[in-house]
Biopython code that builds the backbone (N, CA, C, O; Angstrom):
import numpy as np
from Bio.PDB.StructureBuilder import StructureBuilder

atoms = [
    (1, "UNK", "N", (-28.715, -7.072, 56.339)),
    (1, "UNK", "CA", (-28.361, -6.226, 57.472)),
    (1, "UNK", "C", (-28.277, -4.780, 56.986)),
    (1, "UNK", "O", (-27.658, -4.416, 55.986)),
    (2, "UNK", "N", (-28.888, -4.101, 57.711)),
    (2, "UNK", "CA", (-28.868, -2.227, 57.050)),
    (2, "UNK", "C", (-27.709, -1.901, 57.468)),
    (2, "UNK", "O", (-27.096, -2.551, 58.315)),
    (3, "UNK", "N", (-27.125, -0.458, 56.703)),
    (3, "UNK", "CA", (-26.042, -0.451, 57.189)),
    (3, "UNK", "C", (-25.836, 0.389, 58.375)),
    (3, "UNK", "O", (-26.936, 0.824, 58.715)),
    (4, "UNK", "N", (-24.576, 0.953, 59.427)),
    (4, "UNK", "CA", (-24.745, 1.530, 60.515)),
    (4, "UNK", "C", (-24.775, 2.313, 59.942)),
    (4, "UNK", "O", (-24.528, 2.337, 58.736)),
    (5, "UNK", "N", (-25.281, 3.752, 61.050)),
    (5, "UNK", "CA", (-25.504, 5.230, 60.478)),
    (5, "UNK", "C", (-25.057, 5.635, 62.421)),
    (5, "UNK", "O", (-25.342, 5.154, 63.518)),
    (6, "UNK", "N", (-24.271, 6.721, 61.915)),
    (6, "UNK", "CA", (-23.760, 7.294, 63.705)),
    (6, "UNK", "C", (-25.469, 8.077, 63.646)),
    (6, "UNK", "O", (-26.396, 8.147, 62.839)),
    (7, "UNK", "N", (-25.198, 8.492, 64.833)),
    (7, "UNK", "CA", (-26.464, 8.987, 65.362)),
    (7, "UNK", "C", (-26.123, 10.550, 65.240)),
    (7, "UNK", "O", (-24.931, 10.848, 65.165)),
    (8, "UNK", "N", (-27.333, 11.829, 65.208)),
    (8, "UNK", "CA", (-26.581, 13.541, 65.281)),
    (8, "UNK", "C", (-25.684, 13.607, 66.772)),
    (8, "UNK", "O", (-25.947, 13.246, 67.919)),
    (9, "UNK", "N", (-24.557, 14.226, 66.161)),
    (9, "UNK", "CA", (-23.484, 15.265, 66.893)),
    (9, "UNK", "C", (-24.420, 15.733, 68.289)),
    (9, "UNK", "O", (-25.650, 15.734, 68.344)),
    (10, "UNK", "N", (-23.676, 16.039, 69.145)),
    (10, "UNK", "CA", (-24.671, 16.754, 70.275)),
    (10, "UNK", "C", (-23.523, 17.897, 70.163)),
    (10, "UNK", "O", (-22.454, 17.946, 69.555)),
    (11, "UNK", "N", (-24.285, 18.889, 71.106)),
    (11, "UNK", "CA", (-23.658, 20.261, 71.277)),
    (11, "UNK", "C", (-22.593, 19.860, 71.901)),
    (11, "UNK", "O", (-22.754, 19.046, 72.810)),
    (12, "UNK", "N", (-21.286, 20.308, 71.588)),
    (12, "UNK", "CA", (-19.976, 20.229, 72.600)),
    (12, "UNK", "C", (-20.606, 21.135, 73.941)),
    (12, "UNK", "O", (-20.939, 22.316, 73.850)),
    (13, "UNK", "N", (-20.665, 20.561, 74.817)),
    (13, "UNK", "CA", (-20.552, 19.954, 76.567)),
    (13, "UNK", "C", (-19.206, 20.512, 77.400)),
    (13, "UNK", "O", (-18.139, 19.901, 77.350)),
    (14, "UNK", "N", (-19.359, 21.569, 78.060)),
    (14, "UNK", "CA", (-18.162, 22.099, 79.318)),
    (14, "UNK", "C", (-18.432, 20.135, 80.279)),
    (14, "UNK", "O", (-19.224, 19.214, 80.078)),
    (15, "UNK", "N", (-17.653, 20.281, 80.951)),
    (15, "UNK", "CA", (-17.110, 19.088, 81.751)),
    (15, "UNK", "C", (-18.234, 19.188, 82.464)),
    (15, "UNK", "O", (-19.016, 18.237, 82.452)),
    (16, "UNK", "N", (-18.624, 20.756, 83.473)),
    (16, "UNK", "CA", (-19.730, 20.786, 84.256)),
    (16, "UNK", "C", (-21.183, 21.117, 83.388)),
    (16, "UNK", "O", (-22.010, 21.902, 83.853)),
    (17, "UNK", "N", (-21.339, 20.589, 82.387)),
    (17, "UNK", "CA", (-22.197, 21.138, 81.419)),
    (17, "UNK", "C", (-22.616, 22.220, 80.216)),
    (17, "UNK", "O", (-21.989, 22.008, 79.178)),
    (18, "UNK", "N", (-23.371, 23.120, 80.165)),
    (18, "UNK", "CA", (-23.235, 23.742, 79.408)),
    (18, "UNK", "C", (-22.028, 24.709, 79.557)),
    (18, "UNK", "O", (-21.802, 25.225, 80.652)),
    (19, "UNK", "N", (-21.304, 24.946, 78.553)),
    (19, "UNK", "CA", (-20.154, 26.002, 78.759)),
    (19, "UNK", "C", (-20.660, 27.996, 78.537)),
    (19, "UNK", "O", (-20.627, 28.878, 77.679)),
    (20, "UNK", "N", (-21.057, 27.793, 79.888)),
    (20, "UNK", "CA", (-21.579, 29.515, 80.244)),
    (20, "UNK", "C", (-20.348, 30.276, 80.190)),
    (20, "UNK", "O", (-20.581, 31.480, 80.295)),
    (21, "UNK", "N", (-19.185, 30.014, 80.070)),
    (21, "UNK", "CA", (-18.189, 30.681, 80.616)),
    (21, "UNK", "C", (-17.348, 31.360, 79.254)),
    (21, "UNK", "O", (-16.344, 32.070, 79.322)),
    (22, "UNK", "N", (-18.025, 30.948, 78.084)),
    (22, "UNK", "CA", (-17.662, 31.458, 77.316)),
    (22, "UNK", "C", (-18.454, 32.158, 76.763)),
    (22, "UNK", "O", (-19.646, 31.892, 76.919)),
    (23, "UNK", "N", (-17.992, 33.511, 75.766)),
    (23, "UNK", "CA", (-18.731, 34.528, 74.988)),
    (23, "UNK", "C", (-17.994, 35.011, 73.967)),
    (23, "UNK", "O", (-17.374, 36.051, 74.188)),
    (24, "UNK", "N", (-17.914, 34.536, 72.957)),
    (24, "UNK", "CA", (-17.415, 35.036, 71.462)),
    (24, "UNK", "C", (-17.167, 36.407, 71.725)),
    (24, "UNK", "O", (-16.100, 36.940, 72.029)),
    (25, "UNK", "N", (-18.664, 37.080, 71.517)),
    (25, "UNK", "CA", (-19.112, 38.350, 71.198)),
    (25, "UNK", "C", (-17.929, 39.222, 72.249)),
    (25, "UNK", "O", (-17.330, 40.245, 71.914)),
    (26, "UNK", "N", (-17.791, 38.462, 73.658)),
    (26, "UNK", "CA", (-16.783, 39.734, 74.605)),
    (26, "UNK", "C", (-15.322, 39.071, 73.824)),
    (26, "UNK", "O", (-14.366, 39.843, 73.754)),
    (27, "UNK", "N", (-15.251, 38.462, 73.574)),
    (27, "UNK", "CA", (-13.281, 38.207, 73.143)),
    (27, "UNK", "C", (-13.600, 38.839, 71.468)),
    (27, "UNK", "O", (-12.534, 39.434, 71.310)),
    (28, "UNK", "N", (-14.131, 38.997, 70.580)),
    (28, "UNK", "CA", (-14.163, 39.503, 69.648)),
    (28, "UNK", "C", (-14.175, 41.084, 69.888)),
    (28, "UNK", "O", (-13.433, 41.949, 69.424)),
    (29, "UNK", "N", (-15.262, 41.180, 70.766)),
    (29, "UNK", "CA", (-14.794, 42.940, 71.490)),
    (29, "UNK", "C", (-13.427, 43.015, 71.903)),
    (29, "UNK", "O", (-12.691, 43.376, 70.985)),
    (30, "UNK", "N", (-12.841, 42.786, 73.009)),
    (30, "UNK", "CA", (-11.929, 42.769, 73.523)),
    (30, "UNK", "C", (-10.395, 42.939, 71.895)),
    (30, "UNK", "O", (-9.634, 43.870, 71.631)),
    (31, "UNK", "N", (-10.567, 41.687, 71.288)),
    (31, "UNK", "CA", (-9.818, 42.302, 70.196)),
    (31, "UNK", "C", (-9.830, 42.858, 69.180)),
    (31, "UNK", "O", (-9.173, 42.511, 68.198)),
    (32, "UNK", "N", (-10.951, 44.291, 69.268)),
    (32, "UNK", "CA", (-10.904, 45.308, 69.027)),
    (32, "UNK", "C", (-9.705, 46.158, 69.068)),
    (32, "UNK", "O", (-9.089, 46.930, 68.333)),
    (33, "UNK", "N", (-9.645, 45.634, 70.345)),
    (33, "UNK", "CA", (-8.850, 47.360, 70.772)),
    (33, "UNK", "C", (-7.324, 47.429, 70.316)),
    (33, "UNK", "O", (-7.046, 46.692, 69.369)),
    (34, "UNK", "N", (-6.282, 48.210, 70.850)),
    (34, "UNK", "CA", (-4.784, 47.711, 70.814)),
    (34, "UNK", "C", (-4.323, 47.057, 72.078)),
    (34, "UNK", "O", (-5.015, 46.707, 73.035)),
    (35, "UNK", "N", (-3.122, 46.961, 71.924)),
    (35, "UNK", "CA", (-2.480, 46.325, 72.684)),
    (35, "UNK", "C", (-2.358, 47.187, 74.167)),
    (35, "UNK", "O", (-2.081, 48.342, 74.490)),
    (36, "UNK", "N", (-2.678, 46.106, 74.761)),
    (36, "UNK", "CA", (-2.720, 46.728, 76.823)),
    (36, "UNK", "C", (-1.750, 47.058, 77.334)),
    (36, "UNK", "O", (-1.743, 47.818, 78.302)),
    (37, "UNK", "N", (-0.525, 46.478, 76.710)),
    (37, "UNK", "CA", (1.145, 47.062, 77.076)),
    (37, "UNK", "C", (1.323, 48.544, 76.610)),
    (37, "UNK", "O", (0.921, 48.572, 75.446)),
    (38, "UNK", "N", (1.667, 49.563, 76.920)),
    (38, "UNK", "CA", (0.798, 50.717, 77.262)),
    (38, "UNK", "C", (1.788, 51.092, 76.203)),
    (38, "UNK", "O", (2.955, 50.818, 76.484)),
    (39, "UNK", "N", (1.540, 51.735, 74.892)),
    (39, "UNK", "CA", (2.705, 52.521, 73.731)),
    (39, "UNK", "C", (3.135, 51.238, 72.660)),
    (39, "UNK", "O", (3.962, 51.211, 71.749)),
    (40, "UNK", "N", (2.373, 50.387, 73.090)),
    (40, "UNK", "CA", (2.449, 48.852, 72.014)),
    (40, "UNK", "C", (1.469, 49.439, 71.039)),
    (40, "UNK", "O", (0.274, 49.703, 71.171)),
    (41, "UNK", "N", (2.343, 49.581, 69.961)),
    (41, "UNK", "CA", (1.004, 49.498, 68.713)),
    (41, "UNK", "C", (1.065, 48.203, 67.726)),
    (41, "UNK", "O", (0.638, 48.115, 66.575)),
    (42, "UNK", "N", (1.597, 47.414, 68.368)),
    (42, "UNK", "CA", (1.654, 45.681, 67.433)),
    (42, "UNK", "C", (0.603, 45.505, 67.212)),
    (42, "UNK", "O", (-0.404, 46.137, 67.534)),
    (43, "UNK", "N", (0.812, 44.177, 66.344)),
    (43, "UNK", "CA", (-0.684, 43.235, 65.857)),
    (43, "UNK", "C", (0.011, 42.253, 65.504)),
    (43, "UNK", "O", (1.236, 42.133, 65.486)),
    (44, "UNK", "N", (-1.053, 41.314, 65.130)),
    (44, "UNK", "CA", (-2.243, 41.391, 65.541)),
    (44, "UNK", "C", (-2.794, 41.198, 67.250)),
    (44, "UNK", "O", (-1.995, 40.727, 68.059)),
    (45, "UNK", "N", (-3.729, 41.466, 67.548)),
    (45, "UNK", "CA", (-4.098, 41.730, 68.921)),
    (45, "UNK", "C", (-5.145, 40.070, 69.085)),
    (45, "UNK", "O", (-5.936, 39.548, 68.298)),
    (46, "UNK", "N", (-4.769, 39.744, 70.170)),
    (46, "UNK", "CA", (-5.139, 38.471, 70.528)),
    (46, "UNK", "C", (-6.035, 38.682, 72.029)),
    (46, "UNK", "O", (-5.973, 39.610, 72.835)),
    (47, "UNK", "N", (-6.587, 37.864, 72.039)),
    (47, "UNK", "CA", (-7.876, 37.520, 73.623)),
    (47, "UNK", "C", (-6.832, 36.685, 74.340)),
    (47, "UNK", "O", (-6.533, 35.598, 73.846)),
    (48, "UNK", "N", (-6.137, 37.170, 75.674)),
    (48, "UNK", "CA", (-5.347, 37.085, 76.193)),
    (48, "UNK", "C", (-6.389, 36.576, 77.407)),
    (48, "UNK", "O", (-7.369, 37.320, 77.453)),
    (49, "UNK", "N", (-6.431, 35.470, 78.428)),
    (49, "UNK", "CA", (-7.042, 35.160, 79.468)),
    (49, "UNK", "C", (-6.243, 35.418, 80.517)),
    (49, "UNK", "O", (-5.149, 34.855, 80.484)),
    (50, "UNK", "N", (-6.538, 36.294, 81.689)),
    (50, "UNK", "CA", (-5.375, 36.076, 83.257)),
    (50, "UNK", "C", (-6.289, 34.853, 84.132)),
    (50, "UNK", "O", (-7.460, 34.577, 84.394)),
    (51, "UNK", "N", (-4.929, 34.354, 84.373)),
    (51, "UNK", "CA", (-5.050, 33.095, 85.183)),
    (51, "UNK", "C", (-5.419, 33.610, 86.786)),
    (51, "UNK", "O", (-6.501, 33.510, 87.365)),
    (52, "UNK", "N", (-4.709, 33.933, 87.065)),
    (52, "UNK", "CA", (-4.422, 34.148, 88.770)),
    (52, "UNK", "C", (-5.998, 34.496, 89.200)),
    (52, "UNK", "O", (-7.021, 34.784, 88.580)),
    (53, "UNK", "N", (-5.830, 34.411, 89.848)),
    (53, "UNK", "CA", (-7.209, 34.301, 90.640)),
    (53, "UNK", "C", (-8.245, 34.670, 89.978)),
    (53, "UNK", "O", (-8.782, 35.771, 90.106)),
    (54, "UNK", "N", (-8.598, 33.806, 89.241)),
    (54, "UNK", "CA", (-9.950, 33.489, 88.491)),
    (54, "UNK", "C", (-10.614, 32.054, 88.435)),
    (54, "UNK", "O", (-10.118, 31.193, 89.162)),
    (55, "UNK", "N", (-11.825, 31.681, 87.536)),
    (55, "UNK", "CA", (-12.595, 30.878, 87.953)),
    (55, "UNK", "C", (-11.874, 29.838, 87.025)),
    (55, "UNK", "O", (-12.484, 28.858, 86.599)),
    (56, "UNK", "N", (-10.467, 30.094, 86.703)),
    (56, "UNK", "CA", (-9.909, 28.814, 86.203)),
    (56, "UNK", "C", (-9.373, 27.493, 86.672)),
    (56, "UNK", "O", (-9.840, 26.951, 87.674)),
    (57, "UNK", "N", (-8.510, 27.023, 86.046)),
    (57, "UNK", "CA", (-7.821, 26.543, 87.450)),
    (57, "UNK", "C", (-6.954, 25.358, 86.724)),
    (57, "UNK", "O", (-6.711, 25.664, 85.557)),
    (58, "UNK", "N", (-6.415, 24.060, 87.115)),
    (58, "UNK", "CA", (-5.098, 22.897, 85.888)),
    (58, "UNK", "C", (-6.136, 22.938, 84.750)),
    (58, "UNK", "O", (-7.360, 22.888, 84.866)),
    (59, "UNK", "N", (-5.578, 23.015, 83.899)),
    (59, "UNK", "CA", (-6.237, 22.365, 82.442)),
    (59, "UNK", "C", (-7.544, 22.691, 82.388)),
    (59, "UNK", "O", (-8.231, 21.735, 82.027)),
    (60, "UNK", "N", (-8.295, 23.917, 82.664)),
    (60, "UNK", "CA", (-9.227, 24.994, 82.461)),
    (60, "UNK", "C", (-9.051, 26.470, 82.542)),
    (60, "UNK", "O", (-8.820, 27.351, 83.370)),
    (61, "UNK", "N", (-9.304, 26.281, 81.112)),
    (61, "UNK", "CA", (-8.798, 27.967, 81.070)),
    (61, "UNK", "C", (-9.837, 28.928, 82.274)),
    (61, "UNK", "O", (-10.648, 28.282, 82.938)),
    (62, "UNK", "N", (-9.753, 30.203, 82.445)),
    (62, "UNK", "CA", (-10.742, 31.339, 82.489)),
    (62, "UNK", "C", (-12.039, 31.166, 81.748)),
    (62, "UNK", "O", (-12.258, 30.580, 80.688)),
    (63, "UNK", "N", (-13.011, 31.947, 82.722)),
    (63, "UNK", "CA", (-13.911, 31.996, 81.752)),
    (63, "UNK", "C", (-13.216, 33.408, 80.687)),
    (63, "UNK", "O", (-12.147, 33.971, 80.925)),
    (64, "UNK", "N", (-14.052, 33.702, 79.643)),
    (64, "UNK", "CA", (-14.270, 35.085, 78.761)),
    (64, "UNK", "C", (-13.945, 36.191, 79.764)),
    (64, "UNK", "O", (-13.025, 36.993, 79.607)),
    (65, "UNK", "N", (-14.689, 36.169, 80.699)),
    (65, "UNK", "CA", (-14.643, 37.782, 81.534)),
    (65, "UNK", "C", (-13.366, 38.253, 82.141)),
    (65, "UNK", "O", (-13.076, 39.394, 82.502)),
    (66, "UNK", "N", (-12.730, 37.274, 82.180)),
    (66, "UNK", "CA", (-10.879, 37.395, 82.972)),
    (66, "UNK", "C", (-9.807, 37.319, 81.361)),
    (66, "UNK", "O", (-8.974, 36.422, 81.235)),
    (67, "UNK", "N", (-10.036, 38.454, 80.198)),
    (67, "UNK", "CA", (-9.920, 38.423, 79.090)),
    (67, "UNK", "C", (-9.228, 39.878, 78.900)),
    (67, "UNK", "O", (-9.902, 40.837, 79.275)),
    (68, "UNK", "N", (-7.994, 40.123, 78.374)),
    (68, "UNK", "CA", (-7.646, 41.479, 77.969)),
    (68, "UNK", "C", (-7.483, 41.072, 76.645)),
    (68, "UNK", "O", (-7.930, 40.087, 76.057)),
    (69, "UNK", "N", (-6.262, 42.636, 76.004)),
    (69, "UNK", "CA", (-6.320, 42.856, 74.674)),
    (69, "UNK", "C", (-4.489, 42.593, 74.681)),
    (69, "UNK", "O", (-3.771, 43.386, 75.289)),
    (70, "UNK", "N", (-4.002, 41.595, 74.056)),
    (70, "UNK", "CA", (-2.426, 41.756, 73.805)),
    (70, "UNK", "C", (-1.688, 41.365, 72.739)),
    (70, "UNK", "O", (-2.015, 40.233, 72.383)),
    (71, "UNK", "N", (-0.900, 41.802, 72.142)),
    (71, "UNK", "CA", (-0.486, 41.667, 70.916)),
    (71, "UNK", "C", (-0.336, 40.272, 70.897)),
    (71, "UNK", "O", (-0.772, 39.509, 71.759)),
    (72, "UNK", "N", (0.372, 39.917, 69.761)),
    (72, "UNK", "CA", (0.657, 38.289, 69.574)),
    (72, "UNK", "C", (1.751, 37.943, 70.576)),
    (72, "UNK", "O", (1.665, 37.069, 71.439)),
    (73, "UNK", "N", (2.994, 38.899, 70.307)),
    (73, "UNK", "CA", (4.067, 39.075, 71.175)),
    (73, "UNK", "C", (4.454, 39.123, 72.506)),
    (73, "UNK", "O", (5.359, 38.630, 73.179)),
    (74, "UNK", "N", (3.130, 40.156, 72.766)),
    (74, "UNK", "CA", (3.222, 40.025, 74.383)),
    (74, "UNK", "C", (2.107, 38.989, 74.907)),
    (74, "UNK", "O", (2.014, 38.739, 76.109)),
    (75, "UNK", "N", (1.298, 38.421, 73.982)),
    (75, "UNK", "CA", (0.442, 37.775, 74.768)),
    (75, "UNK", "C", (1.718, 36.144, 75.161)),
    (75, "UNK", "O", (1.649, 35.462, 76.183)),
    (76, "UNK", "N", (2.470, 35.987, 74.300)),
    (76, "UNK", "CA", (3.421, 34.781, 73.882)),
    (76, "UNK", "C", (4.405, 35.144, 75.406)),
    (76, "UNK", "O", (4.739, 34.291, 76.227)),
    (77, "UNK", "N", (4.750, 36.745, 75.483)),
    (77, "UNK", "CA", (5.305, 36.497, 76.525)),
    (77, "UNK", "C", (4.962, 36.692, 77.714)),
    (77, "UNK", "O", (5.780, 36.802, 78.626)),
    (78, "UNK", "N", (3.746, 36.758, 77.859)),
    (78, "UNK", "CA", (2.627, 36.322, 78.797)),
    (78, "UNK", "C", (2.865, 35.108, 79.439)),
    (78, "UNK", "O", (3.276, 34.929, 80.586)),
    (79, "UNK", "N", (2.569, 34.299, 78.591)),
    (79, "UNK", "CA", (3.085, 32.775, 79.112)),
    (79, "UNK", "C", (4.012, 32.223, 79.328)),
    (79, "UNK", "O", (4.168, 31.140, 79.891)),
    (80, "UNK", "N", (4.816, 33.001, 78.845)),
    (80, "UNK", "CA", (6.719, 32.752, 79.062)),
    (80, "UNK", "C", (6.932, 32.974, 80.411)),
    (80, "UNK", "O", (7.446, 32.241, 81.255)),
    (81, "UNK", "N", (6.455, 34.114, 80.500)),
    (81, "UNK", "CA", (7.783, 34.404, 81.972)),
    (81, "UNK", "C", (6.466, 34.649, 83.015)),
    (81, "UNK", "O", (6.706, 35.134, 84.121)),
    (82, "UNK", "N", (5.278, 34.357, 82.699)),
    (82, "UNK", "CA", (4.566, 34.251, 83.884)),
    (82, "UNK", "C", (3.527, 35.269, 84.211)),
    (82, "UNK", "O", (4.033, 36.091, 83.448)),
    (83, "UNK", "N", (2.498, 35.915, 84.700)),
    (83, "UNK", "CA", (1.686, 37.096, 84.970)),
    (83, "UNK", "C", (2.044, 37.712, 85.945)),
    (83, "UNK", "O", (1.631, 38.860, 86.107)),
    (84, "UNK", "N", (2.962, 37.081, 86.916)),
    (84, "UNK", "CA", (3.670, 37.961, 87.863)),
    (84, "UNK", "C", (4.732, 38.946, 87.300)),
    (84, "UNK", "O", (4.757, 40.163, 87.484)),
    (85, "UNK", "N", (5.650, 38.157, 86.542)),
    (85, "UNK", "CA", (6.924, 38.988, 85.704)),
    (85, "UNK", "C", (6.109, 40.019, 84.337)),
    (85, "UNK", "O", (6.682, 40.835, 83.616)),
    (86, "UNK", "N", (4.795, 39.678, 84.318)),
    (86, "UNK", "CA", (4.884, 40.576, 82.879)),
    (86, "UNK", "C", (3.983, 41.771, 83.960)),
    (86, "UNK", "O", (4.053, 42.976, 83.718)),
    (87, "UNK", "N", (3.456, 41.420, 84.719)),
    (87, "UNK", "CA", (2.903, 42.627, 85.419)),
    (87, "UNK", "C", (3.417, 43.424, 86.311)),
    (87, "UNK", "O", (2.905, 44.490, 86.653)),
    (88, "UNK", "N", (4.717, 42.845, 86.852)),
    (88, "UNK", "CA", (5.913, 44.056, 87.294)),
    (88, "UNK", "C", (6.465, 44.520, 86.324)),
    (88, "UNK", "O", (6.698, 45.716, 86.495)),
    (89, "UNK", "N", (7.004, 43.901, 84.756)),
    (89, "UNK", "CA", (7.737, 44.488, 83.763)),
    (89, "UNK", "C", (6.846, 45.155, 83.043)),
    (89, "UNK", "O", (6.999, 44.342, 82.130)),
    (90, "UNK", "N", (6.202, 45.749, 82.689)),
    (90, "UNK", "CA", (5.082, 46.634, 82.053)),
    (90, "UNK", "C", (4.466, 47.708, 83.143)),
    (90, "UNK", "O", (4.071, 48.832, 82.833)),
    (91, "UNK", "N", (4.456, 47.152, 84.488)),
    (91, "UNK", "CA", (3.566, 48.029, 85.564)),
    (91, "UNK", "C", (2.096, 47.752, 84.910)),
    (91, "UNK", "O", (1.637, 48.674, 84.235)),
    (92, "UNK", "N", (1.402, 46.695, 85.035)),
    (92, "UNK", "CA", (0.370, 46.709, 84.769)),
    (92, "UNK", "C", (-0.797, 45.576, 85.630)),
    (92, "UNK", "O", (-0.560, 44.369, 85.601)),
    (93, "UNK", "N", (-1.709, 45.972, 86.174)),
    (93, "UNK", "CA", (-2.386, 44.876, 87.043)),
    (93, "UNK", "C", (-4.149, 44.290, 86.041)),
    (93, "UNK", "O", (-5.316, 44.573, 85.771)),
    (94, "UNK", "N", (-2.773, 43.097, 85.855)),
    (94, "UNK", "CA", (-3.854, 42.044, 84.904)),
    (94, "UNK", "C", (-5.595, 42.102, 84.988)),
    (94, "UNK", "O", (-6.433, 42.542, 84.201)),
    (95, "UNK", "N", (-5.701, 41.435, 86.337)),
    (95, "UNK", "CA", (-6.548, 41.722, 86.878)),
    (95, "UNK", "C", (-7.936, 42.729, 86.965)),
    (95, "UNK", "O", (-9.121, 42.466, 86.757)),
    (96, "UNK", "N", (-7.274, 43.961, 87.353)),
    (96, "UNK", "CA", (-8.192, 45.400, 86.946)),
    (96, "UNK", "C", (-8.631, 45.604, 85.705)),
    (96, "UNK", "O", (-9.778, 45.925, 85.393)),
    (97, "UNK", "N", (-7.362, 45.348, 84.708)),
    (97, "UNK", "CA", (-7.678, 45.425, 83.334)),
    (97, "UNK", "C", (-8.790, 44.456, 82.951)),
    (97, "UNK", "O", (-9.914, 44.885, 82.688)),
    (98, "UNK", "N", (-8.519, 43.248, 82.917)),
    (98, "UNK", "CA", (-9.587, 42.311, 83.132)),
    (98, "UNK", "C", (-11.368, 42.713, 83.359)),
    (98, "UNK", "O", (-12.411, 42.808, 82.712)),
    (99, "UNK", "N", (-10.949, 42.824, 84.438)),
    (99, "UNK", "CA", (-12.285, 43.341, 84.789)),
    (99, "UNK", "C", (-13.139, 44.985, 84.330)),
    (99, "UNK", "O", (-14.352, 45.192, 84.289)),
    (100, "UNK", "N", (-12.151, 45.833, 84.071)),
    (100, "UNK", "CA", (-12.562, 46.850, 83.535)),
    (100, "UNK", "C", (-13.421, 46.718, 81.940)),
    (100, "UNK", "O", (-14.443, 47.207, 81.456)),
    (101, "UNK", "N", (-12.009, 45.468, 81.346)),
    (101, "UNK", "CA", (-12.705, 45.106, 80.119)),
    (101, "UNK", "C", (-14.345, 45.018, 80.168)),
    (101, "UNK", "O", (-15.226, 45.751, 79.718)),
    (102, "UNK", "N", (-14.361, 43.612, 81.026)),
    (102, "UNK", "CA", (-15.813, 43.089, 81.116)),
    (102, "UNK", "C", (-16.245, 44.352, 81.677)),
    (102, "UNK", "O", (-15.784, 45.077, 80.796)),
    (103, "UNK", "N", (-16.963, 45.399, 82.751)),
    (103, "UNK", "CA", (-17.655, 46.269, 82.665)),
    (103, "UNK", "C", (-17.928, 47.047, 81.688)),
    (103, "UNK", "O", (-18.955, 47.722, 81.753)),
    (104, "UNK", "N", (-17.048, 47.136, 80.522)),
    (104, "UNK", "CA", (-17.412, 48.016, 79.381)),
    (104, "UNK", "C", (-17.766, 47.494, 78.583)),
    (104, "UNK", "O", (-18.599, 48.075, 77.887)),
    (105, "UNK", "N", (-17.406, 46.269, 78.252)),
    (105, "UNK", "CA", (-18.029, 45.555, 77.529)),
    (105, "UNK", "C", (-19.785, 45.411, 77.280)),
    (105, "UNK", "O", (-20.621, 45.243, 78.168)),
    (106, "UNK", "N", (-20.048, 45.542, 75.705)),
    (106, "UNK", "CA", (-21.269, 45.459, 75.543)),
    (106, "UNK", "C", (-21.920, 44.080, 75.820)),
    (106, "UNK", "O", (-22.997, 43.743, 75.329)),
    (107, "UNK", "N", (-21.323, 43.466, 76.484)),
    (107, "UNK", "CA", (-21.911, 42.298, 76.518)),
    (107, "UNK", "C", (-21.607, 41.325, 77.961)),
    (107, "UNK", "O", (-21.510, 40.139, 78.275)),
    (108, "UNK", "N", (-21.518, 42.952, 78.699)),
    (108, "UNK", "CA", (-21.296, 42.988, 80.204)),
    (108, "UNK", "C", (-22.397, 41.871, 80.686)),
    (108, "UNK", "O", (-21.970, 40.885, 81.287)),
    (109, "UNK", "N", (-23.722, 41.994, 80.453)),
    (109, "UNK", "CA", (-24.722, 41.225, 80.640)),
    (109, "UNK", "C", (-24.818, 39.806, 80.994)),
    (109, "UNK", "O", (-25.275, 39.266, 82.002)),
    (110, "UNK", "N", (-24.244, 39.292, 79.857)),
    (110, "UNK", "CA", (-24.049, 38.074, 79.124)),
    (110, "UNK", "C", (-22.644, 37.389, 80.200)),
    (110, "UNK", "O", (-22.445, 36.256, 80.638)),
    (111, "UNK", "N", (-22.036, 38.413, 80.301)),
    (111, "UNK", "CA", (-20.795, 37.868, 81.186)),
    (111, "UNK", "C", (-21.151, 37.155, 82.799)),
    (111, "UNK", "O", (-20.761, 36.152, 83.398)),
    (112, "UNK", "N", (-22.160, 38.343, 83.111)),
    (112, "UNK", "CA", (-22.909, 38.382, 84.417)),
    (112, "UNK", "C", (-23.900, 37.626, 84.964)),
    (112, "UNK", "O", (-24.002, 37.269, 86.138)),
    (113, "UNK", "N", (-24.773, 37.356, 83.862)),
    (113, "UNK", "CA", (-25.489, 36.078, 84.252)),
    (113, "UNK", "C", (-24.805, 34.762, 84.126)),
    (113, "UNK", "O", (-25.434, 33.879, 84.709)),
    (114, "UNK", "N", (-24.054, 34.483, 83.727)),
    (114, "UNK", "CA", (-23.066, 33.221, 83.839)),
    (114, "UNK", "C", (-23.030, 32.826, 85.337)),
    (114, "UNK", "O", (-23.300, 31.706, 85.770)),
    (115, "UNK", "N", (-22.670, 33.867, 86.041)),
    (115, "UNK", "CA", (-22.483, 33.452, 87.716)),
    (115, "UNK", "C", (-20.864, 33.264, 87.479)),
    (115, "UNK", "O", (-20.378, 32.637, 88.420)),
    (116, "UNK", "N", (-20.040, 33.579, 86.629)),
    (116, "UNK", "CA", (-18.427, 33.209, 86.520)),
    (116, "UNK", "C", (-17.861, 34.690, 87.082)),
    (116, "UNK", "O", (-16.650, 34.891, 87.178)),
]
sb = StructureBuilder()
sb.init_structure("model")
sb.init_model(0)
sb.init_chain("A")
sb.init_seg("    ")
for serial, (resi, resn, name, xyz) in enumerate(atoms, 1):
    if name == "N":
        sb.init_residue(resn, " ", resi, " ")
    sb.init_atom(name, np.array(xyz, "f"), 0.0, 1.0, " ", f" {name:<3s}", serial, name[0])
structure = sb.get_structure()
């Protein structure tokens, strides 16, 4: 009897197929920059995703393009107290930022043909 042999790995598979919704290249941009909490000069700076009305939704993150820049700290208390409480306590609208990112982003493109 020969012995078994597994068969090649396939590409890891999004649920709905290929995973378009992600892009290295924009969350590696994105933590470039400093921190989005405005006079934060912490680090390290982390790819922070906003939930709220994006193409996420239970137990799927955002795609890449709904992506800011936030320290370790504030991204931690990001998830603590919620995107409503950190965006009245900072004065900051997740959202815009979000999206401003992706337009400047060099890899605006890449975000855009996704259809996300």
């Amino acid at each position: 009897m020969a012995s078994a042999q597994l068969p090649p790995l396939r590409a890891a598979q999004h649920p709905r197929g290929r995973d378009a919704r992600a892009c290295p290249a924009h969350r590696a941009w994105v933590r470039r920059h400093r921190c989005s909490v405005l006079g934060c000069l912490a680090g390290p700076i982390e790819c922070a995703h906003v939930r709220r009305g994006t193409d996420g939704g239970q137990g799927l993150k955002p795609s890449d393009r709904y992506t800011i820049s936030l320290c370790r700290d504030h991204h931690a208390e990001q998830h603590r107290i919620g995107e409503a409480g950190f965006e009245k306590r900072y004065d900051i609208d997740l959202m815009a930022l979000a999206e401003a990112f992706a337009r400047k982003s060099p890899h605006w493109r890449v975000l855009t043909k996704t259809g996300s």
